[in-house]
VOBA-1610 file (N, C-alpha, C; in pm, whole numbers, padded with zeros to 5 digits, always signed):
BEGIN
Unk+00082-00119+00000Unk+00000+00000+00000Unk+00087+00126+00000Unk+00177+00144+00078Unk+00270+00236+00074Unk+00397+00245+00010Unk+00404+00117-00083Unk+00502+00127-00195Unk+00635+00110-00173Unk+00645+00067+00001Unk+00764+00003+00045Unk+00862-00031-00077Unk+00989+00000-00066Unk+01067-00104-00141Unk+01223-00142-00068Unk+01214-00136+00045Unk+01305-00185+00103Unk+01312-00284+00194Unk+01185-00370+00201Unk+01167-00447+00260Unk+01248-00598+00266Unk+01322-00654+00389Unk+01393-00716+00382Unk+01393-00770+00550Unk+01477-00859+00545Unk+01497-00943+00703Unk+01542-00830+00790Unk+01642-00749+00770Unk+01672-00682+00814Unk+01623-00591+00855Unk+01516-00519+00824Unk+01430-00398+00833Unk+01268-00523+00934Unk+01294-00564+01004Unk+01152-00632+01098Unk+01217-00670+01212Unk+01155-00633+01301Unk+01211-00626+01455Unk+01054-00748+01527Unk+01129-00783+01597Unk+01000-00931+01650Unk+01015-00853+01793Unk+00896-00772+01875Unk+00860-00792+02025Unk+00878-00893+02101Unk+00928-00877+02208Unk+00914-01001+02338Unk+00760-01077+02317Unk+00643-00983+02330Unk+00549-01041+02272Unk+00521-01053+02126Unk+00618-01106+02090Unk+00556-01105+01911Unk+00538-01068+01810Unk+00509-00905+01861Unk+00437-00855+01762Unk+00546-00785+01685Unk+00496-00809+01517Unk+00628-00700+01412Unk+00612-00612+01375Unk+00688-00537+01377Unk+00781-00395+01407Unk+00840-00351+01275Unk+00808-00326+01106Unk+00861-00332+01065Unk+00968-00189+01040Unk+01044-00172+01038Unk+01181-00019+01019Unk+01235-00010+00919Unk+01271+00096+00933Unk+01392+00127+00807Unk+01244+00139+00680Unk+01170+00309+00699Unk+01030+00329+00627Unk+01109+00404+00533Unk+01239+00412+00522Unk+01289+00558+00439Unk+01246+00546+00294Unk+01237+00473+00226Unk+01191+00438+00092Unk+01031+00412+00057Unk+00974+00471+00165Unk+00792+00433+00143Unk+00739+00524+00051Unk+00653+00551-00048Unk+00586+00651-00135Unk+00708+00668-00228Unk+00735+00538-00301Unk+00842+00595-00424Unk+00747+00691-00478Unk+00822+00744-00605Unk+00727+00734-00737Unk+00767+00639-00792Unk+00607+00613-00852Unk+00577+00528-00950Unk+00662+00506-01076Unk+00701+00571-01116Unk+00797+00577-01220Unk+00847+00505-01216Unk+00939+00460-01091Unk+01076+00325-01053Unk+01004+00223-01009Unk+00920+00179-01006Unk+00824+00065-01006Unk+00787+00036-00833Unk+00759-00071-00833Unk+00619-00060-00696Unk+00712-00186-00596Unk+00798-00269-00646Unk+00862-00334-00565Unk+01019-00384-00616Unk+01054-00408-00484Unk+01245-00400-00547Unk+01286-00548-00463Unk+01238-00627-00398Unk+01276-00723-00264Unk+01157-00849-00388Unk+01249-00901-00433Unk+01171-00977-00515Unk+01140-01146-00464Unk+01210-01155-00388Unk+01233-01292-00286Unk+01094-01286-00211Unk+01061-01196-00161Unk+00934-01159-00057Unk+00822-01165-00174Unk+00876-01097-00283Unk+00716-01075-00363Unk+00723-01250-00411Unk+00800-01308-00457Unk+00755-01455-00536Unk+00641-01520-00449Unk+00658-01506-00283Unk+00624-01565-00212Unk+00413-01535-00229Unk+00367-01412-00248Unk+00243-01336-00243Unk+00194-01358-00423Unk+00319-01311-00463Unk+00218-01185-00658Unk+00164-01326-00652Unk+00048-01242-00731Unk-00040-01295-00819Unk-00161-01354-00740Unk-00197-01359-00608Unk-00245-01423-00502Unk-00358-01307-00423Unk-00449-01425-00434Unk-00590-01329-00378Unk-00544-01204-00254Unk-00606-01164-00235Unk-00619-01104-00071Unk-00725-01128-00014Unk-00717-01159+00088Unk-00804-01219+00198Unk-00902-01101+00193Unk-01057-01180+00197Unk-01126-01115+00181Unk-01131-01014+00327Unk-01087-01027+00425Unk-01081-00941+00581Unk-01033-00790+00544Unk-00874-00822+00475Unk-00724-00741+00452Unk-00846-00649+00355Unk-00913-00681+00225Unk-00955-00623+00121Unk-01022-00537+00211Unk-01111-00530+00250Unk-01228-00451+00344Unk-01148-00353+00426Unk-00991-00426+00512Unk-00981-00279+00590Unk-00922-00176+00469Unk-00849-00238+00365Unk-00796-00167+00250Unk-00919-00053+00205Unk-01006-00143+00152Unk-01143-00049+00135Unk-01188+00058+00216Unk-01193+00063+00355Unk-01214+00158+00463Unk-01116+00277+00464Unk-00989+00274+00420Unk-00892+00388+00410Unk-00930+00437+00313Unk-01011+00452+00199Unk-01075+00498+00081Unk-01184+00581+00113Unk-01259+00589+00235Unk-01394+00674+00249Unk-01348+00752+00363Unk-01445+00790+00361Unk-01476+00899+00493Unk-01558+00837+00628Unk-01484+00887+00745Unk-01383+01019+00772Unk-01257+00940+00782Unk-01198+00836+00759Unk-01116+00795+00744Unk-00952+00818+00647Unk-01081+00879+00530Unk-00955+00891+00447Unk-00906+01049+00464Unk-01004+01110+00471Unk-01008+01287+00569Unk-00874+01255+00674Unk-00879+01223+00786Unk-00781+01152+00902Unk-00705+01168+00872Unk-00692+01055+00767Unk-00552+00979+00722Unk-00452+01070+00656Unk-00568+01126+00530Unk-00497+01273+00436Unk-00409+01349+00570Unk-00510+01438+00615Unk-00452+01522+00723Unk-00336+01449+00801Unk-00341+01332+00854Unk-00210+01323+00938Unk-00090+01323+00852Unk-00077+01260+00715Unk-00012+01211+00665Unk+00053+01391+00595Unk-00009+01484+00602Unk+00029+01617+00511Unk+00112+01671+00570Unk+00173+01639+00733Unk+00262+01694+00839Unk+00373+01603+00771Unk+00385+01494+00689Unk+00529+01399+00660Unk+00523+01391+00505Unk+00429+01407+00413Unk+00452+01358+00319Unk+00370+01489+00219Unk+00410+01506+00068Unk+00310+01561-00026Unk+00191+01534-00068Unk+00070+01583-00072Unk-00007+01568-00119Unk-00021+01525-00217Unk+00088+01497-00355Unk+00113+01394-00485Unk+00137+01283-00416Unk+00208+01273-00301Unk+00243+01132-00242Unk+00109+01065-00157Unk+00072+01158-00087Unk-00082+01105-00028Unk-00192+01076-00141Unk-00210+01130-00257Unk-00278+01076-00327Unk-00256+00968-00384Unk-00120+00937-00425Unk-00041+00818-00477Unk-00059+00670-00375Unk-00083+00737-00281Unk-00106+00623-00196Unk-00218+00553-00206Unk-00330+00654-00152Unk-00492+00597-00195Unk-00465+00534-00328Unk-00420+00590-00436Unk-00405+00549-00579Unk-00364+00399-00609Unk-00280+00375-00525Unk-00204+00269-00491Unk-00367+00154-00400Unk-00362+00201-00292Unk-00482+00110-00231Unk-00603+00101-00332Unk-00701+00180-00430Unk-00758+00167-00422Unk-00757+00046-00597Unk-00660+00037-00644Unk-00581-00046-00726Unk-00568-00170-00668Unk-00539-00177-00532Unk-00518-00311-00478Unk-00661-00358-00450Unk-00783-00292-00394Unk-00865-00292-00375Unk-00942-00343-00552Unk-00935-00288-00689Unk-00977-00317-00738Unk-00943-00454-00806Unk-00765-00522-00802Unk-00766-00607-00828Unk-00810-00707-00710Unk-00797-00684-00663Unk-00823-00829-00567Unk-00713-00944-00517Unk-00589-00877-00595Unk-00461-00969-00599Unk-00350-00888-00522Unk-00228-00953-00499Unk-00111-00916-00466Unk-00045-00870-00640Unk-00004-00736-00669Unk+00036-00736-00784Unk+00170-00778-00826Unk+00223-00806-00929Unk+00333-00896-00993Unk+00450-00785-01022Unk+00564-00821-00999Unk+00651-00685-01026Unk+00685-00688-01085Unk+00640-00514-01132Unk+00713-00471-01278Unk+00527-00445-01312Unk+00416-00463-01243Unk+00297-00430-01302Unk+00273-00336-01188Unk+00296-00210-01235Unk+00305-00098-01117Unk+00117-00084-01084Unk+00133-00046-00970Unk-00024-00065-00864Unk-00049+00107-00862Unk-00164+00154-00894Unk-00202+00263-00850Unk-00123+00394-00961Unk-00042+00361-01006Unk+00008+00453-01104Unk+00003+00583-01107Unk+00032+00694-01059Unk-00012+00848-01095Unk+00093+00920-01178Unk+00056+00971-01244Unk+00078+01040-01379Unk+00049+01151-01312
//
């Protein structure tokens, strides 16, 4: 959704309880231009593969209101407004395929 492309072993921290932590966000909201994923080991494991119908729905909910209002606004203190739109652009792409996309088939695209 956020166009991560540095995702790797290295960048996920595991809690005492469990829970993951993922770091190292410096590369989130490429542009589109340089494509949508770079960690191709992680993607073989997902592209091309439904999304759970649960994941689709909260995806869907960051798309309306007042949610996406929220979200815009928090996100305008860290990022551009080409990049906050790029994002929704991005979700609502994932939202329409229904899949994990294949790399090198850029998600959400803005021009």
């Amino acid at each position: 959704m956020i166009g991560m492309i540095d995702g790797h072993q290295k960048n996920i921290m595991i809690e005492k309880g469990g829970e993951v932590r993922l770091i190292d966000n410096g590369l989130s909201f490429p542009n589109m231009q340089s494509g949508f994923y770079n960690n191709f080991d992680v993607t073989k494991l997902v592209m091309n593969k439904q999304i759970p119908e649960s994941l689709l729905n909260k995806l869907k909910s960051l798309l309306v209101d007042p949610v996406r209002t929220e979200l815009s606004i928090s996100l305008q203190e860290l990022i551009s407004q080409q990049e906050i739109e790029a994002m929704f652009g991005r979700v609502q792409a994932l939202c329409d395929a229904g899949l994990v996309p294949v790399p090198g088939n850029a998600v959400g695209n803005v021009s």
